[in-house]
Legacy VTK file of the C-alpha trace (Angstrom):
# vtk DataFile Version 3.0
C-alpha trace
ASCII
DATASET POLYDATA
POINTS 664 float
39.584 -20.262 -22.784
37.426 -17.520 -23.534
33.457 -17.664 -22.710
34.138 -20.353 -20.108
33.103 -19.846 -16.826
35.490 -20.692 -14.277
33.291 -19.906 -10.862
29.860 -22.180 -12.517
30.687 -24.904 -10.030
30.497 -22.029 -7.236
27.520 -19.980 -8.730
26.069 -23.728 -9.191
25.823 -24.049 -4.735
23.527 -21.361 -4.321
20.845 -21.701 -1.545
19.339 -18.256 -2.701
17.490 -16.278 -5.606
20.520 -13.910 -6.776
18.316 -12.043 -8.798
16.036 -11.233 -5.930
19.998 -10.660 -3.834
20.644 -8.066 -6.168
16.923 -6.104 -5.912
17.889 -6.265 -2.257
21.175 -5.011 -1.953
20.108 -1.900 -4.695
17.217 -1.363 -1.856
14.831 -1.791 -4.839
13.679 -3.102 -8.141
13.712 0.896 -9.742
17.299 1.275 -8.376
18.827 -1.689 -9.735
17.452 -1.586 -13.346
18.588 2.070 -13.449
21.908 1.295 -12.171
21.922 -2.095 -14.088
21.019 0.239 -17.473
23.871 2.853 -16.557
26.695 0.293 -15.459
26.098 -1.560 -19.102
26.287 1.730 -21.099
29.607 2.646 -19.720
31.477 -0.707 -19.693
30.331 -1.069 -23.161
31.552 2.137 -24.223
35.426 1.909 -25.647
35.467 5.795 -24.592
35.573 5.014 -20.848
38.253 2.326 -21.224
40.544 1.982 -18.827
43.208 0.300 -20.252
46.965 1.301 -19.222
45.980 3.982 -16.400
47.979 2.894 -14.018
50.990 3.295 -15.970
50.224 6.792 -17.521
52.717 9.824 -16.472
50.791 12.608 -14.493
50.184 14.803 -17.054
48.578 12.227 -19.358
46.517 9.983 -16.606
45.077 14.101 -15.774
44.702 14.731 -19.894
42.981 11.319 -20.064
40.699 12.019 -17.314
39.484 15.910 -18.654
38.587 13.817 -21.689
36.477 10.867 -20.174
34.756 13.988 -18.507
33.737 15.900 -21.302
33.430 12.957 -22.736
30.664 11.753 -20.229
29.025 14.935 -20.226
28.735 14.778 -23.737
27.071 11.175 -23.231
24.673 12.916 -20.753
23.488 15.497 -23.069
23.167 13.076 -26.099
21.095 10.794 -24.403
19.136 13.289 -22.452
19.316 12.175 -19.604
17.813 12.879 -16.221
20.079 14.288 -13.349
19.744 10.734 -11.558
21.198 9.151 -14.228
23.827 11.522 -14.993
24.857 10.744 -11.280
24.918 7.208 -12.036
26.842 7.418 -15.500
29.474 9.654 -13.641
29.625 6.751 -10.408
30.199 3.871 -12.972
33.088 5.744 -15.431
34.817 5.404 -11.331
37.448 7.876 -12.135
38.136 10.745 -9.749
37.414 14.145 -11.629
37.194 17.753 -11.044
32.853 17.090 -12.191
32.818 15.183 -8.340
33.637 18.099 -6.670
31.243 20.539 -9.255
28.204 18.058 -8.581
29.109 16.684 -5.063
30.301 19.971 -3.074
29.699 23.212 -5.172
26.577 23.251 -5.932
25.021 21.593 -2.968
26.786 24.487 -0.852
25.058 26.829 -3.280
21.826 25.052 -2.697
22.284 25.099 1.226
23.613 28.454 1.736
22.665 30.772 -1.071
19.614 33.430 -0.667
16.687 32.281 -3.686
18.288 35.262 -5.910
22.006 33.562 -5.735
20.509 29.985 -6.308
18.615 31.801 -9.510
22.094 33.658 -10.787
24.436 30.977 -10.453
22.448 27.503 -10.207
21.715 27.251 -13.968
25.257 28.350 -15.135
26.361 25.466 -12.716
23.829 22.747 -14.056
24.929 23.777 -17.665
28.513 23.534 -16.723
29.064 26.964 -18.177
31.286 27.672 -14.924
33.070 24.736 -12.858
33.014 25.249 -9.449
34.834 23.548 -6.320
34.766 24.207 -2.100
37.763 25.425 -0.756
37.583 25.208 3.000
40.905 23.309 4.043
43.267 25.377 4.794
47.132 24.093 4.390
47.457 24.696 8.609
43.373 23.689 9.550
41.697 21.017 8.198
38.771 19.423 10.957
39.008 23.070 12.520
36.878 24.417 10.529
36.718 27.492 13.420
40.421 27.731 13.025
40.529 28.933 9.374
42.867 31.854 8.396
41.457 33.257 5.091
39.865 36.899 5.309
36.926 38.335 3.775
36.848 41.884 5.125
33.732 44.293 4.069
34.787 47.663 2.082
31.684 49.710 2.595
33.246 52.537 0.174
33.019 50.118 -2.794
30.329 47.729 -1.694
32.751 44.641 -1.926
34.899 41.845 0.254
38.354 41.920 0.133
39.283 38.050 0.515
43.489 37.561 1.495
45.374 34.591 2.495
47.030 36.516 5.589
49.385 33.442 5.937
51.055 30.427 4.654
48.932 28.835 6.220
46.029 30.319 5.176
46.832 28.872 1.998
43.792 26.923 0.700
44.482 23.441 -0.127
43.348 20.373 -0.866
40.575 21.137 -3.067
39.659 18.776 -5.814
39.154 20.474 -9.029
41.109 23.497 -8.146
44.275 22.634 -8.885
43.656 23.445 -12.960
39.901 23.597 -13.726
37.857 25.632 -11.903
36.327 28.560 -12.940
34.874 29.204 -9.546
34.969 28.343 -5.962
32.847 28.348 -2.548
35.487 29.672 -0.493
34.709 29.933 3.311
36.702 32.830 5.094
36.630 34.701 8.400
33.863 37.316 8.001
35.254 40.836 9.279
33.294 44.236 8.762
33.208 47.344 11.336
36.819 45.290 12.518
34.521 42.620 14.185
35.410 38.941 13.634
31.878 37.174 12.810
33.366 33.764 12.339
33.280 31.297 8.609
31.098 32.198 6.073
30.909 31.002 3.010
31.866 33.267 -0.537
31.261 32.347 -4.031
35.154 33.783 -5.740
35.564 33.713 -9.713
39.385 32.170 -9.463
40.184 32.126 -13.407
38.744 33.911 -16.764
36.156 32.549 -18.118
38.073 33.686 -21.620
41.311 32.510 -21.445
41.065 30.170 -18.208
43.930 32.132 -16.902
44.061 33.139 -12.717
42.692 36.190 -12.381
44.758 39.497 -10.653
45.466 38.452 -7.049
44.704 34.871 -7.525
48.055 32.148 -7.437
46.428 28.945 -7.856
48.099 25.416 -8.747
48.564 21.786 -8.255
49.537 20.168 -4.934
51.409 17.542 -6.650
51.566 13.360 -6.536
49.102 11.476 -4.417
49.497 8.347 -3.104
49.298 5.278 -5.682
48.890 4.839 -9.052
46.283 6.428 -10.988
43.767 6.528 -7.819
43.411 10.616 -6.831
46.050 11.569 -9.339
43.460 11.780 -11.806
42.044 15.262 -9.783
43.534 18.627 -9.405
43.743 18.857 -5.972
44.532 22.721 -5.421
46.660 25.341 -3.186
45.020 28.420 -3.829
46.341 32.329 -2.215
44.524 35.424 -2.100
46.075 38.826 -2.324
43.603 41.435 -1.546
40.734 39.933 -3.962
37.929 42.105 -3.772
34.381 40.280 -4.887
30.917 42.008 -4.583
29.071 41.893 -1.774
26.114 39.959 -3.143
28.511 37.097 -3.580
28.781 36.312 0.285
26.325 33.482 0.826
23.917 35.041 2.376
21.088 32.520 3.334
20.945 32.632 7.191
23.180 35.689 7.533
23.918 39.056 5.559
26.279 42.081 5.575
23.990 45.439 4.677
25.698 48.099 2.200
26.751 49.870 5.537
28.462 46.963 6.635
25.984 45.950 9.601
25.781 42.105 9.868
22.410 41.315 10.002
21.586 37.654 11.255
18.416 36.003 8.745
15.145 34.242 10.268
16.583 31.235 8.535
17.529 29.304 11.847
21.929 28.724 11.529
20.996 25.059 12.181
19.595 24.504 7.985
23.158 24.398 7.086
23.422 21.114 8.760
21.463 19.617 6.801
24.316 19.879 3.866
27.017 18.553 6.171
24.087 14.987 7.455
23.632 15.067 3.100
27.663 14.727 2.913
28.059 12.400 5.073
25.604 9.755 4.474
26.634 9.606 1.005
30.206 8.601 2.177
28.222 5.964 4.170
26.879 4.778 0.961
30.028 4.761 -0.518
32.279 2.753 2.007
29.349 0.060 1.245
30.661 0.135 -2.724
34.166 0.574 -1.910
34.035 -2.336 0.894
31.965 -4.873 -1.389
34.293 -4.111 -4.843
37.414 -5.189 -2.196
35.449 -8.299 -1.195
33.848 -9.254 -4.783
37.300 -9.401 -5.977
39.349 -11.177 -2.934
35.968 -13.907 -2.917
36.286 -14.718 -6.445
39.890 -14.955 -6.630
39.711 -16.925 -3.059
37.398 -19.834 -5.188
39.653 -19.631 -7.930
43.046 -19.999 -6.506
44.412 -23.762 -4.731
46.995 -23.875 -2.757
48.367 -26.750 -0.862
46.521 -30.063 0.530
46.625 -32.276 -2.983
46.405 -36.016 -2.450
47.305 -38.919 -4.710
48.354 -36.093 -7.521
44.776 -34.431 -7.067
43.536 -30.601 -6.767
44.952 -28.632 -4.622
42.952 -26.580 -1.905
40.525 -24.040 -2.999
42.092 -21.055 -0.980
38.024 -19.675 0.577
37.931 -23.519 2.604
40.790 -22.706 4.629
39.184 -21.332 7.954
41.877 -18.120 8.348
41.141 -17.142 5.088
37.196 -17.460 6.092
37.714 -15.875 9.504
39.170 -13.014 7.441
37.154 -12.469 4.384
33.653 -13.077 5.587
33.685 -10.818 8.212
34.128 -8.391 5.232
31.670 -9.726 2.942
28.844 -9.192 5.669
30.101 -5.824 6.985
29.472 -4.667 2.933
25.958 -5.673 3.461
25.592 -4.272 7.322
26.652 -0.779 5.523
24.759 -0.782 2.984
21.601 -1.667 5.015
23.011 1.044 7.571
23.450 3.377 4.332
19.537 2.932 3.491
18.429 3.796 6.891
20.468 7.117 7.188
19.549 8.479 3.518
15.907 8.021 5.070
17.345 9.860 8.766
18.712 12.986 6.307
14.986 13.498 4.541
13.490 13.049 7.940
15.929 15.586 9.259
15.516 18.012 6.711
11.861 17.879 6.121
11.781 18.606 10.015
14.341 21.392 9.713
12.242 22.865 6.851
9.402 23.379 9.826
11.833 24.861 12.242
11.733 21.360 13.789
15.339 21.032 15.384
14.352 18.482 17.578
16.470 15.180 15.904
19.087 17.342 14.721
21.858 16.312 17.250
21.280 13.067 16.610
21.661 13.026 12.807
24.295 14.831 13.774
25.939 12.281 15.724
24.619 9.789 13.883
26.258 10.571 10.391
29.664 12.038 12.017
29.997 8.583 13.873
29.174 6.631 10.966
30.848 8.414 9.036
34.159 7.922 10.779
32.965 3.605 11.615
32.651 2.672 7.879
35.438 4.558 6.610
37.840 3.410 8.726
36.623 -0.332 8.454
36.474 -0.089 5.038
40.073 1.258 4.343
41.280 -1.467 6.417
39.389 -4.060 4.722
40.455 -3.105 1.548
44.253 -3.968 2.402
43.000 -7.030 4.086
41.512 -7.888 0.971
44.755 -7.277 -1.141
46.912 -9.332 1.358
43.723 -12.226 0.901
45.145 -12.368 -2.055
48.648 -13.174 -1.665
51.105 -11.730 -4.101
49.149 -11.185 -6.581
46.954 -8.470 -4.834
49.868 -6.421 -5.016
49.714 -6.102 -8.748
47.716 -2.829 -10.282
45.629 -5.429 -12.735
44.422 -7.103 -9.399
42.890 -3.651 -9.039
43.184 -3.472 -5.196
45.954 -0.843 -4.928
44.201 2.000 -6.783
40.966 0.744 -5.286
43.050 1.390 -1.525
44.557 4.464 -3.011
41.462 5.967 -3.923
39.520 5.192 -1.200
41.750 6.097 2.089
41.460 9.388 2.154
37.943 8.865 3.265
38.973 8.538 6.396
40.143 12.380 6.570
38.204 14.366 4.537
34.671 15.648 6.046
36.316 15.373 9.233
38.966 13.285 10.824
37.945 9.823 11.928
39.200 10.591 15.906
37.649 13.824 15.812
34.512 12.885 14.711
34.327 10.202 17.234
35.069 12.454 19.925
32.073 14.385 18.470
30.092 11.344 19.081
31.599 11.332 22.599
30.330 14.820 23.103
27.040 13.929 22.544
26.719 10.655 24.820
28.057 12.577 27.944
25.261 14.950 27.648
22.927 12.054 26.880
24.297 10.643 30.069
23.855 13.511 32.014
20.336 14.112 31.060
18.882 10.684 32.153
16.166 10.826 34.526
15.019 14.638 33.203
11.687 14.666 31.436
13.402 14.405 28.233
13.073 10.860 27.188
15.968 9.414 24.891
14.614 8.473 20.922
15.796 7.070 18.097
19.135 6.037 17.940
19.608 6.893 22.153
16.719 4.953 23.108
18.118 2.311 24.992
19.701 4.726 26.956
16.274 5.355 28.558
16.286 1.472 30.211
20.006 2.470 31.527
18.914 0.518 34.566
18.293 -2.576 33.132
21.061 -2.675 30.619
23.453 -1.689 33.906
22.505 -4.913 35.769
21.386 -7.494 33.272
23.611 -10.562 32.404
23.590 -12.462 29.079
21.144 -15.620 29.548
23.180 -17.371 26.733
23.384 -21.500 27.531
24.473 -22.861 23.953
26.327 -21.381 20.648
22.972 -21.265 18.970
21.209 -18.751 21.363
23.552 -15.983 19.988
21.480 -16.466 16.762
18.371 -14.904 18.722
18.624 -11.224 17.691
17.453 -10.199 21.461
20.537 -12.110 22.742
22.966 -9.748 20.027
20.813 -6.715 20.818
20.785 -6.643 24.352
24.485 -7.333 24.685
25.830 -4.434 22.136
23.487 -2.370 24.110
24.909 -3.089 27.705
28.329 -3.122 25.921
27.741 0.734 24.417
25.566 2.007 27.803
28.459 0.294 30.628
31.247 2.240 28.483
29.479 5.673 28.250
28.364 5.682 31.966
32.401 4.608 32.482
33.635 7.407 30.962
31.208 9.945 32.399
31.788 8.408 35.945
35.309 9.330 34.964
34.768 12.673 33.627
32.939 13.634 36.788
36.052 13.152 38.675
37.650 16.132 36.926
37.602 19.410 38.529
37.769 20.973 35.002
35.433 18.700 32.270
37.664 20.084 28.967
40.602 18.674 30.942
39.230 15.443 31.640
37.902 15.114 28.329
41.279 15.630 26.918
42.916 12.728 29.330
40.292 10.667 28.346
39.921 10.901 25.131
40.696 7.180 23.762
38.156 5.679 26.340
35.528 8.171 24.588
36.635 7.052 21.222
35.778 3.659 22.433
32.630 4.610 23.818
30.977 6.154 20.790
32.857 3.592 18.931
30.838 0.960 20.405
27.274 3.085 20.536
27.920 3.275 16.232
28.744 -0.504 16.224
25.461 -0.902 17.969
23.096 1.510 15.402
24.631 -0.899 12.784
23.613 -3.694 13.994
20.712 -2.287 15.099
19.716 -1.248 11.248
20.581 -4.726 10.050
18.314 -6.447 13.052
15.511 -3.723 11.661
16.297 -4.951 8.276
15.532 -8.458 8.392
12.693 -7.672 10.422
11.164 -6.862 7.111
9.408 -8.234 4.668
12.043 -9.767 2.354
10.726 -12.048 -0.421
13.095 -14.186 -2.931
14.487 -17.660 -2.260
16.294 -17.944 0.959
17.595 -14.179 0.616
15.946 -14.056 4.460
18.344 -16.500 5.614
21.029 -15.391 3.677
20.830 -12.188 5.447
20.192 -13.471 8.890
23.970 -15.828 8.305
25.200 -12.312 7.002
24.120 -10.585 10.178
24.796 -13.246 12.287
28.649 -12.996 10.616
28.709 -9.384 11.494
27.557 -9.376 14.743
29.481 -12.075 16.198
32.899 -11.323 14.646
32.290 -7.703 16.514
31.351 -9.371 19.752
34.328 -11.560 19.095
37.046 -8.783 17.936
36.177 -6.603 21.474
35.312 -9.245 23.772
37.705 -7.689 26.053
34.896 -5.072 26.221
31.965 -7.522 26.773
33.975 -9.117 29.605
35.427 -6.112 30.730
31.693 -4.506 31.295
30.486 -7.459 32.715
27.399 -8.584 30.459
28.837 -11.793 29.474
31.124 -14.583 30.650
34.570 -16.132 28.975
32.353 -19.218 28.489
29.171 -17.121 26.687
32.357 -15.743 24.753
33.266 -19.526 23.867
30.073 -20.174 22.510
30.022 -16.874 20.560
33.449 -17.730 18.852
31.765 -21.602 18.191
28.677 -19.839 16.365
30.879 -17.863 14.156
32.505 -20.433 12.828
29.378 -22.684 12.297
28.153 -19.319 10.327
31.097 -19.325 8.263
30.459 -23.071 7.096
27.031 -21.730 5.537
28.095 -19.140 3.814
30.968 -20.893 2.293
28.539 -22.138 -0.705
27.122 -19.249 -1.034
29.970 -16.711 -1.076
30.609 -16.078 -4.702
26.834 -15.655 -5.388
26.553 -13.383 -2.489
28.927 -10.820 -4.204
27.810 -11.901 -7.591
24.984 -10.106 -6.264
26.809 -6.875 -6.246
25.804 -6.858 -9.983
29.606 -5.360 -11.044
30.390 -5.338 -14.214
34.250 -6.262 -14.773
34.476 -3.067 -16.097
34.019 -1.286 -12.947
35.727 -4.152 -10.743
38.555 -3.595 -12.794
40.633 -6.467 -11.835
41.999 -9.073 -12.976
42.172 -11.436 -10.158
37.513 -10.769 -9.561
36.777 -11.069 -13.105
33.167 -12.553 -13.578
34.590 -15.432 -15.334
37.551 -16.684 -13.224
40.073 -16.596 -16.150
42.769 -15.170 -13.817
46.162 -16.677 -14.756
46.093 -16.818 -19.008
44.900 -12.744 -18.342
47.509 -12.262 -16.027
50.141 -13.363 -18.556
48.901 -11.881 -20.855
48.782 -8.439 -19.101
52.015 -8.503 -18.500
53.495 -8.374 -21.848
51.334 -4.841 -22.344
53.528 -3.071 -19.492
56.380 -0.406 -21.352
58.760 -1.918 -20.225
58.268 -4.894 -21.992
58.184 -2.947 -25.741
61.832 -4.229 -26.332
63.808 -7.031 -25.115
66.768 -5.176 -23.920
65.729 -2.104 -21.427
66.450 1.410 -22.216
69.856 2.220 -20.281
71.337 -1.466 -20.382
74.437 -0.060 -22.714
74.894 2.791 -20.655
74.609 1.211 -17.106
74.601 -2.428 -16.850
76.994 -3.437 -19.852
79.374 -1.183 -18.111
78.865 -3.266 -14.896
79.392 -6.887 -16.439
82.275 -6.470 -18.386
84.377 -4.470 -15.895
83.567 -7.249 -13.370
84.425 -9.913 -16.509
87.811 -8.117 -16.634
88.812 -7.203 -13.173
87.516 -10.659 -11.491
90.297 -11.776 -9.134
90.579 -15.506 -7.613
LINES 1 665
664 0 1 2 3 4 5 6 7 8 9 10 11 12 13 14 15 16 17 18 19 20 21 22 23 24 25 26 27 28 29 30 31 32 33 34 35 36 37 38 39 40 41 42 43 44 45 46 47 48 49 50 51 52 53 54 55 56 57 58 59 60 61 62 63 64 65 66 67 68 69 70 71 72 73 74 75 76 77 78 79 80 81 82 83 84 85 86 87 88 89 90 91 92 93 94 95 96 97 98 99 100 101 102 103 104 105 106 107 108 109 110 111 112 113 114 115 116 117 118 119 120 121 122 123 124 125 126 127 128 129 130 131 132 133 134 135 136 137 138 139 140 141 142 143 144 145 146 147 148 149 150 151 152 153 154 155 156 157 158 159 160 161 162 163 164 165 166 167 168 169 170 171 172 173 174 175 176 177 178 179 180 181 182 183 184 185 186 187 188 189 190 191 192 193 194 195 196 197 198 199 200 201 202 203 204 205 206 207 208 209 210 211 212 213 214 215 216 217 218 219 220 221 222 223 224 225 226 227 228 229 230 231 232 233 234 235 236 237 238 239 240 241 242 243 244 245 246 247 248 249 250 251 252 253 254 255 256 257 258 259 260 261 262 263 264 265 266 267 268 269 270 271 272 273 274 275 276 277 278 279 280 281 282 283 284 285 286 287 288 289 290 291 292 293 294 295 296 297 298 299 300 301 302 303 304 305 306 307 308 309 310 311 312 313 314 315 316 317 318 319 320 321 322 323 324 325 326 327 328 329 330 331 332 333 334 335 336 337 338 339 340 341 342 343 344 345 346 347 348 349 350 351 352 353 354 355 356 357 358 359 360 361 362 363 364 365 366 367 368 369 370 371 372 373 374 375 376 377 378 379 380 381 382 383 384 385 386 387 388 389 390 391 392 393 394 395 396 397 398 399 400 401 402 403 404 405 406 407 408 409 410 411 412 413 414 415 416 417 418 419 420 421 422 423 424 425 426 427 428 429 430 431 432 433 434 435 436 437 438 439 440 441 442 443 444 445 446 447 448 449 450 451 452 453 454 455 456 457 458 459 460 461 462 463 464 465 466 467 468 469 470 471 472 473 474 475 476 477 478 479 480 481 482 483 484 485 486 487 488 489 490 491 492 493 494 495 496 497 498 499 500 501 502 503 504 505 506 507 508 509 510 511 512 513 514 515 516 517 518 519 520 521 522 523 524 525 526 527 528 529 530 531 532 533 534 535 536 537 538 539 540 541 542 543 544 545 546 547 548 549 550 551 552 553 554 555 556 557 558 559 560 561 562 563 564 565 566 567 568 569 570 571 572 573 574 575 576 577 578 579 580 581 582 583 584 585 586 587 588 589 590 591 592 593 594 595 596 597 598 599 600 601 602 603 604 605 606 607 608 609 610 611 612 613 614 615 616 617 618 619 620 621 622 623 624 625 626 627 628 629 630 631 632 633 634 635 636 637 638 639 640 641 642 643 644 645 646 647 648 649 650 651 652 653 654 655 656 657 658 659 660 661 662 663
């Protein structure tokens, strides 16, 4: 029946204000009216349907997406509205497009890297979309070495210009969203040669097609990479492969903010410290953080609401079956991920504060926190991402058989997201980065330099080194000083480990190579430790609403415990707590996941998703799954006649020569 709320009973348990939930998880009142306003004016707009894009061919799922862009920019201009809005209309159409690229990576690097005079020549063509720009820095043979990259940009001082060339194959850019067929532009980073000296990656702003006839221009062979993984999902961009044959580009188009080459070819280094373009790279990556929170709470809104909606098993005397969220396993799986949405998002807020911190500092040739952010967004980065990829499948197999079906929307959700996990850097490798950077913490300790921020309980290494874990009863691992302290002995035992380790080595790049996976672990289990660090800080607030407060403190209680539980081979192993404390940690958890149970659909109602973005059928608002699952169904092609294309030429064939030849 249409109109009738299938989840009331559910919404009906509530404990908390979900209004107030919502306000919270936008990280304020401003934020989630303007995202409330935005998400409304696109689901109600038939132009950013998405209705059969799964099953489109290539060439019309790409077609169909080059319209819902111009489309949307259309929207933007009509309705004048602000750049912050614009981002949030383009978020909530949720459709990979060459504009993400343009917005997310183009202009930014123009922004970051570009002297005032290049920001004033090409930033308003950019904002007015009168050229289309992309970054092209992965290579088809170097992707997370970035020092590695083959591409040329040679200085000609007779005519003033760079000659850019793809020496290579393998030089070969590719992977670039929005290069494939659309842009006009790129920022291409190349090795910097003039006087035959190598001066490392720079970054070059190349015209790739006329702005006529949209053709490539001389020297340019640009195309598509081909199919992507799933359907719909990425296939909706351009991704590009992009050669250079001796393209020559004037000078004045290197990017020349913190380093130049003079008409003589003399490269001249700029009082703009090298360190400013950092700050792009810490803007980058928090917003991924941001996004793994979306991408992990869409998985979760829809694998709750099915969860309450679905029964399975455990009728008596002819009576319901099961609701599939009581059953402990699917609890033990599925809360976990509705709390780690929330522990990112909280996590999220505190680094977009960290970047304006960082840059403001930068700004006055502050460097001091820079290795930190540094660390900080790399190994976040690489934590949520990977956790968030993984939860998304868990989600889909959460809910059964039906998961796998495009209308549950959890494929192209997967699909889409994954590749987080390797672009801006390769989850390992970043890690290792992090790795990097707690060795030479470790090896500092005891200098003047005192360890802040995110390091700062490496400055009471002695304590965390020797302390034990005073837990007597399940419930003391709801004191947030019992959690702290034992993620911090956890993360402080494993780096002092590994550098105890690394010492041993006669050469330290060898050692770090043979022990890489223990430093993985390490800085593994220092991130683990800022987020739940962040979501400590959090409820340390003040958080008004109805029973949000304790909402939270099950949610971080959830998230905390299921950690402590999933590596408890490291807790033990280190030494800070017993297989008894560990007991009583696993008895907590579940007692957590008994409160949240009544609470669960109103925690992601709180999401505030419209079922236009959640796109599935199996999280719709209303819990009508099954009648619009049916009824989906009947919409697929192959369904348009009763008898399938090919049946006379193939399968007729088939059943009457068996009918004739059958032998007894």
């Amino acid at each position: 029946m249409e109109g009738v709320d299938y989840l009331a009973d559910e919404r009906n348990k509530a404990e908390f204000d979900v209004d107030e939930m919502k306000i919270v998880w936008a990280g304020s009142r401003y934020n989630f009216e303007l995202s409330d306003r935005i998400s409304k004016l696109v689901a109600n707009d038939p132009g950013f349907s998405k209705e059969g894009r799964t099953m489109l061919p290539r060439k019309e799922l790409f077609k169909n997406t080059l319209r819902k862009a111009a489309y949307a920019w259309k929207r933007i201009i009509d309705l004048r509205l602000s750049e912050e809005e614009a981002t949030q209309l383009r978020r909530w159409v949720d459709e990979p497009a060459f504009t993400d690229l343009h917005w997310g990576m183009f202009i930014p690097a123009i922004k970051g890297q570009g002297t005032d005079e290049q920001q004033k020549k090409w930033l308003p063509l950019a904002h007015k979309m009168q050229i289309i720009g992309c970054y092209a820095q992965t290579e088809l043979g170097h992707g997370s070495n970035v020092q590695g990259l083959e591409t040329t940009a040679t200085f000609d001082p007779q005519t003033d210009e760079f000659v850019i060339h793809s020496p290579t194959l393998t030089s070969s850019k590719w992977w670039p969203g929005g290069l494939g067929k659309v842009s006009t532009h790129a920022v291409v980073y190349a090795r910097l040669i003039t006087d035959g000296k190598d001066y490392g990656i720079n970054g070059f702003i190349v015209q790739l097609r006329s702005l006529e006839d949209h053709k490539p221009l001389p020297g340019i062979t640009v195309g598509d990479i081909g199919m992507k993984f799933g359907n719909g999902a990425y296939n909706t961009m351009d991704n590009g492969v992009l050669k250079f044959d001796h393209v020559r580009i004037p000078r004045d188009q290197m990017l020349m903010r913190v380093s130049q080459v003079t008409k003589e070819g003399k490269y001249v280094q700029s009082d703009i410290p090298r360190q400013l373009l950092y700050g792009t790279m810490v803007y980058v990556r928090q917003t991924i953080v941001a996004d793994a929170s979306i991408a992990m709470s869409r998985a979760v809104c829809i694998a709750t609401r099915y969860s309450a909606v679905r029964r399975q098993f455990g009728s008596q005397n002819g009576g319901k079956e099961t609701q599939v969220i009581d059953y402990k396993t699917q609890q033990n799986r599925l809360f976990p991920l509705l709390a780690s949405a929330y522990a990112f998002r909280f996590v999220g807020e505190w680094l977009k504060w960290l970047y304006t911190d960082v840059t403001q500092r930068l700004q006055a040739n502050d460097f001091s926190t820079l290795p930190e952010a540094h660390a900080c967004t790399a190994g976040l980065k690489s934590l949520t991402t990977t956790a968030t990829a993984d939860g998304i499948e868990e989600c889909r197999k959460l809910c059964g058989g039906h998961g796998y079906l495009c209308s549950s929307g959890l494929p192209e959700l997967f699909a889409v997201y994954v590749p987080a996990c390797t672009y801006e850097g390769d989850n390992v490798v970043l890690q290792l980065q992090v790795a990097r950077f707690l060795m030479k913490t470790v090896s500092q300790l005891g200098s003047v330099k005192k360890p802040v921020g995110t390091i700062a309980y490496m400055g009471r290494i002695e304590h965390l080194m020797q302390c034990r874990s005073d837990v007597k009863q399940a419930k003391d691992w709801l004191k947030p000083s019992a959690i702290l302290e034992a993620f911090e002995a956890r993360a402080v035992r494993m780096s002092v480990a590994c550098a105890q380790n690394l010492s041993k080595f006669d050469n330290p790049e060898e050692g770090f190579a043979e022990l890489a996976a223990d430093l993985v672990e390490a800085a593994v289990s220092h991130c683990q430790l800022i987020v739940v660090s962040k979501f400590i800080e959090k409820l340390q607030q003040n958080i008004p609403g109805k029973g949000i407060k304790q909402q939270l403190e099950v949610l971080c209680g959830i998230y905390s415990l299921f950690l402590l539980h999933k590596h408890q081979g490291d807790f033990l192993g280190t030494g800070y707590i017993t297989s008894k404390q560990a007991s009583l940690a696993n008895d907590q958890l579940r007692a957590l996941y008994s409160q949240l149970r009544s609470n669960a659909v109103s925690l992601v109602d709180a999401f505030n998703y419209t079922d236009h973005y959640l796109d599935s059928i199996l999280g719709r608002y209303d819990g009508n799954v099954y009648p619009k699952l049916y009824e989906t169904a009947w919409k697929d092609p192959l369904n348009e006649s009763d008898v399938a294309d090919g049946f006379h030429d193939y399968i007729r064939p088939i059943i009457k020569q068996q009918l004739r030849t059958a032998r007894l």
